[in-house]
C-alpha angles and dihedrals in degrees: 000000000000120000091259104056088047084068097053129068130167115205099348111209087233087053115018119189096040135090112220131201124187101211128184122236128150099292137249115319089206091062089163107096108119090217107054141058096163088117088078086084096087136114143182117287107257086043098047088051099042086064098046092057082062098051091042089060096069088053105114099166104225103130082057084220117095114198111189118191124184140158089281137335137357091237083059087057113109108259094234085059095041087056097040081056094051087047098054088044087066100032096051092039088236103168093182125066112168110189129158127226131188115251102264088062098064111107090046077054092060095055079050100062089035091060096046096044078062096053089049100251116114110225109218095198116210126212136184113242106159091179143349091229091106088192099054091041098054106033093030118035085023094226097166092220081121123216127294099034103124129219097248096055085048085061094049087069109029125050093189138045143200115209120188128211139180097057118135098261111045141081152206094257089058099041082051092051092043082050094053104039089054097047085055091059113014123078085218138007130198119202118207121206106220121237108186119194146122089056109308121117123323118265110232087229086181091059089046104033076065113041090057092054092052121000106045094070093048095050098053086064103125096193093051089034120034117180089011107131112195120209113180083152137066087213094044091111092046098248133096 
């Protein structure tokens, strides 16, 4: 598989209906999170975009739905990529654009979706939650969301959601109450098995060693779960 064909997926099993493409920017300015060093792919402008013409050329549009993942935001995403993206939404007739921002990006994610809404393509905004527990996820994992914002405000903005599990610290209560909590506002969550390594903050092996003996399966349930997207793997969506 090139580099380029590892960034692109039709119709994932994980997340059927959607193309996805894995572009470069210039990574994530939060860069604090203990649990994440995506943001080290990341390149120089000219070259990132460079890439991600590449990757944009495999787009057909034939699911009618576009999922972009990066290192960090959209709005971290080189110009000339965001506007290639806009363009292929028109010309391939694509209605649906899922991408995720950080949280103090949300109000320029807003515009976003007004502007969208007028060209006729819904914008199913995708934000990384990682948990609700608003203590563990600032002073621990170190999100930046800050404190005080409700679930509820954070839906106003985001149609979508990333939750994290496996870290020292949680539990399966609380993963069951995130769970439950997201499902009630976002038109789809994603939860993320966490995979520590290469420094960053410890796994809790013996959290995901379970919960991939006993509660994944249960969780993919889409009848018991609908729009509930399990990854318990860095490769679940086909790219990377």
């Amino acid at each position: 598989m090139t580099p380029v064909e590892s960034r692109y997926a039709l119709s994932p099993v994980s997340d059927p209906g959607t193309e996805v493409v894995l572009l470069k920017g210039r990574g994530c300015f939060w860069k604090k999170c203990v649990f994440c060093n995506y943001y080290e792919d990341a390149a120089e402008e000219d070259e990132a975009a460079a890439l991600n013409d590449q990757v944009l050329n495999c787009v057909t549009g034939e699911t009618g739905r576009l999922t972009v993942i990066n290192s960090g935001s959209w709005f971290e995403l080189p110009k000339r990529t965001r506007e290639r993206i806009l363009s292929i939404l028109r010309e391939k007739k694509i209605r649906v654009l899922s991408t995720e921002t950080h949280w103090v990006y949300h109000e320029k994610t807003k515009a976003l979706e007004e502007a969208l809404c007028e060209e006729g393509v819904e914008l199913r905004a995708r934000i990384g939650i990682e948990t609700f527990d608003e203590d563990f996820r600032e002073d621990v994992m170190r999100k930046g969301i800050g404190k005080g914002v409700s679930p509820e405000e954070i839906a106003s903005y985001y149609k979508e959601c990333c939750l994290l599990y496996g870290m020292k610290g949680q539990s399966e209560m609380k993963l069951r109450e995130d769970i439950r909590i997201a499902l009630s506002l976002f038109h789809q969550v994603y939860l993320n098995l966490y995979m520590g390594g290469e420094g960053l903050y410890p796994e809790d092996k013996a959290l995901t060693k379970d919960f991939r003996r006993r509660l994944e399966k249960e969780f993919r349930d889409q009848e018991r779960y609908p729009g509930l997207v399990v990854l318990s793997e860095n490769t679940d969506l086909d790219v990377g």
